[in-house]
N, C-alpha and C positions, 0 to 999 in steps of 0.2 A: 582586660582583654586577654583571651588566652593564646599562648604563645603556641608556634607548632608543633613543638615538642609535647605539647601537652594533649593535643586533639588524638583522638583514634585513629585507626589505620582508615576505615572508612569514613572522617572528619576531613582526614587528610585528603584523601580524593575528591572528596567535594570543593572542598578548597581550591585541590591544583587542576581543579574541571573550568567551574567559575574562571579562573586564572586562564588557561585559554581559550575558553570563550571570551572574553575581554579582548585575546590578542588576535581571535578570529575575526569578533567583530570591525578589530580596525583595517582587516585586509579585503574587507567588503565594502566595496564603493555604497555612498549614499546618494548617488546620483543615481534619479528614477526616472527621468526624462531623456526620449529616447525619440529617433526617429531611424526605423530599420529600412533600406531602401533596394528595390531591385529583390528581393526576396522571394524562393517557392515555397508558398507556404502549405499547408497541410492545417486545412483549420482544426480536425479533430470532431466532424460530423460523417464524414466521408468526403467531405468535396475538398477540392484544391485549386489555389491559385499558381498561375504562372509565372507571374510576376507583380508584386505589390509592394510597395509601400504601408509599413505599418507605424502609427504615430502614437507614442504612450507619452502619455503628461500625468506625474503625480505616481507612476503606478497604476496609471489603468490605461488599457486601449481606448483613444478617443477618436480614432479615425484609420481607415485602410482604404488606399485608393490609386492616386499618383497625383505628382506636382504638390504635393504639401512642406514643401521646406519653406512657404512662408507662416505657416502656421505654428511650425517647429519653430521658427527664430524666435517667434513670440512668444514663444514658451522656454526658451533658453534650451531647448532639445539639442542632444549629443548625434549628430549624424551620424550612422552609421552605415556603410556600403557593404549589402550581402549578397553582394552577387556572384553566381554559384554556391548559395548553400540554401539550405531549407531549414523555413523558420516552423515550429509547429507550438503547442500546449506542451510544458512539461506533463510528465507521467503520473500516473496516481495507482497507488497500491489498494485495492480493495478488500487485502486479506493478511494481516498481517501479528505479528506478536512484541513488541518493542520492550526494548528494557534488561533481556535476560540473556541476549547478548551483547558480548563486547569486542573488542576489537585481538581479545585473545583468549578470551576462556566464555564457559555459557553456565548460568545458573544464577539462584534467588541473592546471590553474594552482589550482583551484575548491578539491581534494579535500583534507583534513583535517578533524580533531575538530572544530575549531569552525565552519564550512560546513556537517557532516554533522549540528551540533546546532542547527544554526539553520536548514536541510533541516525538522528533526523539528518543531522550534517554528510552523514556516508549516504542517506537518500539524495540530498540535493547533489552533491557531485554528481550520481546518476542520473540527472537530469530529471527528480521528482519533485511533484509544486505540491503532496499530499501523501497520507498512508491513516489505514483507517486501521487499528489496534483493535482484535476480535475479543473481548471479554478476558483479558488477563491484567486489567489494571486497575488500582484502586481508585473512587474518584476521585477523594483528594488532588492527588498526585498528578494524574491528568487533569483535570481544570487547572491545578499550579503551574502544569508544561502550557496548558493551553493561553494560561496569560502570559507568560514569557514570552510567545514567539509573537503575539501580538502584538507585544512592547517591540521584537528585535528587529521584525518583521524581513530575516534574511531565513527564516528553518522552513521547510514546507507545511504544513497543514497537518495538524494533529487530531483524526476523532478516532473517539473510544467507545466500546461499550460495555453495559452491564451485563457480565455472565449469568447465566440460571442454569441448573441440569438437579437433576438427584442429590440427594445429601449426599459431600463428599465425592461427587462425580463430575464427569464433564471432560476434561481434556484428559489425555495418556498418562498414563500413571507416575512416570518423570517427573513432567510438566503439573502433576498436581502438587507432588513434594513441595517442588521451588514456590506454587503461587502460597500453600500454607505458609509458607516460612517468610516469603513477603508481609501476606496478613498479618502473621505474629509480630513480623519488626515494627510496621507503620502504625499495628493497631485497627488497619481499615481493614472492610471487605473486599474481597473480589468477587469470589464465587457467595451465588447466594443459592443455598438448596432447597428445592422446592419437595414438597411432602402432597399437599391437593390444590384443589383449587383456588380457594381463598386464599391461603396463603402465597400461591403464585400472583393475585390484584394486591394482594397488599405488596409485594416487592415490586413489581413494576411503576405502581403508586408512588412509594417511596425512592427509587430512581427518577423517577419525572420530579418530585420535588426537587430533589438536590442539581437538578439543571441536565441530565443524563439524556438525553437525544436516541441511542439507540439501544436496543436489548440484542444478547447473543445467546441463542440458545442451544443445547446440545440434544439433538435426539439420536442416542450412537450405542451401541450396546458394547462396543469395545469387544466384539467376536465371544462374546457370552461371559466378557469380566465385569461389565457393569450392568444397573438395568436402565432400561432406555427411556425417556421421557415420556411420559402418557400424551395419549391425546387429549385427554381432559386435560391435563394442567398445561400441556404447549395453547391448547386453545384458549385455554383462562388468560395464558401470561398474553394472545395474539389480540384477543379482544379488548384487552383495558389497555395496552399499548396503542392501537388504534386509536381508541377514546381520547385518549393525551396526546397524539401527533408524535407518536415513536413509533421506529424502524425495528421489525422484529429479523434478523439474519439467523439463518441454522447451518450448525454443522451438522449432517448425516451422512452416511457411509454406504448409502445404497437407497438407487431410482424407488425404489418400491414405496419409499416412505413419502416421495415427492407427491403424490397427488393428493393427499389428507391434508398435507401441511398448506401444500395451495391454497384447497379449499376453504381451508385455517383462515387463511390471510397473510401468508407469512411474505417478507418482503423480498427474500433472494437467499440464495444458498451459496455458501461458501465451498462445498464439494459438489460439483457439479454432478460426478458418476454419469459419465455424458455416452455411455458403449452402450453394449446392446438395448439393457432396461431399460432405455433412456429413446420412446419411444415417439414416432410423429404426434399421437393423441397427447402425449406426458409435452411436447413442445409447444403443442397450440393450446393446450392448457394457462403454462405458463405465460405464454403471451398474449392470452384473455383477462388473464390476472394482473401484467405489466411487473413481474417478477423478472428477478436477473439473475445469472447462473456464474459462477464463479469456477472453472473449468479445474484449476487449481493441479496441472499435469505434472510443474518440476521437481513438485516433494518427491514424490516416489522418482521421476529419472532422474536427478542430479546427483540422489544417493550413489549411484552407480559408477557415477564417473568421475574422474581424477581432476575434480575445477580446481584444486588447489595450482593446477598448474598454466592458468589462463592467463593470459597479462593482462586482461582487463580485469584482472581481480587480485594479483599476487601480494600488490600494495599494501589493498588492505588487510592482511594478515598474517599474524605476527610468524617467525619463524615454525614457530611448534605446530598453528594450525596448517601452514601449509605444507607438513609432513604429513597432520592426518589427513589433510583432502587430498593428498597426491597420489601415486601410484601405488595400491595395497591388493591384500588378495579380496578386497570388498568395490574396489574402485578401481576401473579402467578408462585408459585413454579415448578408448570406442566403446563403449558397451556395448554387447549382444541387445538388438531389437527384438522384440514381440512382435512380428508381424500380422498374426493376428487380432493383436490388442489394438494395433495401429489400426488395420483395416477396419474395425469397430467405432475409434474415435472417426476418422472418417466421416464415417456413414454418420454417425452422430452429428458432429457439424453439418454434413449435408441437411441433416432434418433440421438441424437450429435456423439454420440460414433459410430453409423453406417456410420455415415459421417467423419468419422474421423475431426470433425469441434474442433479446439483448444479452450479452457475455460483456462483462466487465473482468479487467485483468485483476487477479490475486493469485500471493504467493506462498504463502504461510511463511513465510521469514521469519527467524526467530523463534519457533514454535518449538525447533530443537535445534541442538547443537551443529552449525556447520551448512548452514542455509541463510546464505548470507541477505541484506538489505541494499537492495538495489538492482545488485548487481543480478539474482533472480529474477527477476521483473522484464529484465531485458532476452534472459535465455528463455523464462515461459512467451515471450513474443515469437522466439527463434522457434520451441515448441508448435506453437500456434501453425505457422507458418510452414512447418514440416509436415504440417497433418493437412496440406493444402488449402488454409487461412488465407485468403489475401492479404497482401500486406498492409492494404489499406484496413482493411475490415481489422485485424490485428490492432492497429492502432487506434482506432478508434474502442477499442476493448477500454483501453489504457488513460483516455482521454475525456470525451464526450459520454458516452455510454459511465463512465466511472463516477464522473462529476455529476451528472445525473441523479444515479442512485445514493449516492452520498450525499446529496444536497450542500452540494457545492455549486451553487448558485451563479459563482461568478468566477467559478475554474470549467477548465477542460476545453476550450474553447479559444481560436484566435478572433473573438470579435466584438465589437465595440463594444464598449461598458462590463467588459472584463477585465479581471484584475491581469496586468502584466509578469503574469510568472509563464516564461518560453522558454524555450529549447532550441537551439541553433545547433544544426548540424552539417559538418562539412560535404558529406556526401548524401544519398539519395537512398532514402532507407523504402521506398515504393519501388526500389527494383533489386533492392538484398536490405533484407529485415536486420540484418547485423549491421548496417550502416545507425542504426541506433548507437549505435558505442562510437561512432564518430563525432562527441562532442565536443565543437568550439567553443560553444559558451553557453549558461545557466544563468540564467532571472527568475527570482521570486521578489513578486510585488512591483517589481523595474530595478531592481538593484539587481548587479550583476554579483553573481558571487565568485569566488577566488578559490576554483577549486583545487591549484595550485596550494595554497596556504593550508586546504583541509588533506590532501595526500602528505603536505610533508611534517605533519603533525601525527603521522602514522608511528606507529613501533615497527623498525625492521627486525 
């Protein structure tokens, strides 16, 4: 057996990961039998209750009504009394990049099992039961995280997909550095490049073998650095993905590409580009097609502004990162508004919502340096909501609409024969969207988790 003097620097950290994960696990209740009483809930469809009682046995909602504490005794249920607060679905990230950040530095040094499990753990504090990882990750690795949390069954929900774009293309030119140097270490793939057509059915082919659920594909030209995905070959990869029961998602950089790829079949966009291009026809399009748009507004605002200095965030990061997100000549406390641009998204939301066209919440988290997990997902609601979102419609982004397009079958939803992963909040986030960050308490599965024990495992 080798002693730890002997392992690598990166041996080491897997070691002293494993190591608190073990002491995390024991600061999380195994008790999943629940009866939450007196409760507002927010199912996460749009509608809401006033007052209910909700009864979880096992981990799954088996009942929401009133008068069920005999039901509960027979189930050895923990009563709990919520009254004055609201019970809803934890959150789901529908856009995200896991792995290549850490809790103090960002890059291909980041990426393994236990970064990617401590990635998930700064999700559930925020009150997320899921986060879908856009084509930066090898399968191995993810199938390997994905059987862990099913053993642990306290991390939120892990899917992933397989990337495609051009040889050697696809995400910013950063972001491609780190995933090569991934590939090199693990030996897997990430990025798979497509040249024609054929070639694009044999690589979707070969994802659907290895058990791979969704495809990500990039059609982006990177402002004239790279070249952009043909429609021949996004169609080839749209059409034998359908044929196997796979999720095709695109990044693109502009409305204009959206109506070909519709027509494609594609399943949802991760860059919404929701302003002017982004027309009534381009929305009733999409909602003929039962596609989802991924609005994805805080990458470009949060660049601007000094979150380093937010106390729902300071926690988690470590001294040095909250120098660079704080006050610079790049980052302000207020930033200067585009009023224009605003007035654009606007109107855009007004045609999604005329079109009844579904928006599910994503972040890009992780995709670069200083965009953090979790804690993003709450400020694009705040976004949302500034561009006059309802709050409810907001959350159901986040929720319902999420769980949905992810085929998350048995998330997003407070309702019976759902699995029990909620959100308890102390205040009323349908009449200030920041009452989101008012979390009492996090369930995934019915276990409550101790998000106490994951803040103070932070680096100051």
């Amino acid at each position: 057996m080798n002693s730890l003097f002997s392992l690598t620097p990166k041996q080491l950290l897997s070691q002293l990961g494993c190591l608190i994960l073990l002491l995390l696990s024991f600061a999380t209740t195994a008790q999943t039998s629940w009866l939450f009483q007196n409760a507002a809930v927010i199912v996460g469809d749009g509608e809401q209750l006033d007052s209910a009682d909700v009864l979880v046995v096992d981990g799954q909602i088996v009942a929401i009504g009133a008068s069920l504490e005999q039901a509960a005794a027979a189930n050895s249920a923990t009563v709990i009394d919520l009254s004055g607060k609201w019970l809803m679905p934890t959150l789901i990230d529908g856009h995200a990049h896991l792995g290549y950040q850490s809790r103090s530095s960002w890059g291909a040094d980041n990426y393994g099992l236990a970064n990617l499990e401590d990635n998930l753990r700064q999700y559930a504090y925020y009150g997320f039961g899921a986060v879908f990882s856009a084509g930066s990750d090898p399968v191995g690795l993810g199938q390997e995280l994905q059987q862990s949390i099913a053993v642990q069954q306290d991390l939120p929900e892990f899917l992933f997909a397989a990337g495609m774009a051009p040889p050697g293309q696809g995400p910013n030119n950063q972001f491609l550095v780190h995933t090569s140097q991934v590939e090199a270490e693990t030996g897997m793939t990430i990025l798979r490049g497509l040249e024609n057509p054929e070639q694009a059915r044999r690589a979707v082919a070969e994802a659907a073998q290895k058990g791979v659920k969704f495809i990500k594909i990039w059609v982006d030209d990177r402002g004239g650095s790279q070249l952009k995905l043909s429609p021949a070959i996004y169609r080839a990869v749209i059409e034998q993905a359908r044929s196997l029961d796979l999720k095709v998602f695109v990044h693109q950089q502009t409305a204009r590409d959206m109506p070909d790829l519709i027509d494609a079949g594609v399943h949802g966009f991760l860059h919404g580009r929701i302003g002017a291009e982004f027309t009534s026809a381009l929305a009733q399009q999409g909602k003929g097609a039962d596609v989802f748009v991924i609005p994805n507004l805080g990458l470009g605002e949060l660049r601007r502004e000094a979150i380093g200095d937010d106390p729902f965030l300071r926690s988690f990061l470590s001294v040095e990162l909250r120098e660079q997100l704080g006050v610079s000549a790049n980052r302000s406390a207020v930033p200067e508004r585009d009023e224009r641009v605003e007035t654009e998204l606007r109107a855009g939301f007004e045609r999604i919502e005329e079109a009844n066209l579904d928006l599910v919440l994503g972040t890009d988290a992780g995709a670069v340096p200083g965009h953090p997990f979790g804690y993003t997902g709450h400020r694009e609601l705040e976004i949302f909501v500034s561009l006059e979102m309802t709050p409810m419609t907001a959350l159901v982004t986040a929720t319902g609409n999420a769980a949905k397009h992810l085929k998350l079958d048995d998330l997003g939803l407070v309702a019976v024969g759902k699995r029990a992963s909620l959100l308890v909040l102390d205040a009323n986030p349908l009449t200030d969207i920041r009452n989101t960050r008012a979390i009492h308490a996090v369930y995934l599965n019915g276990r409550l988790i101790d998000r106490d024990a994951i803040a103070a495992s932070l680096p100051n």
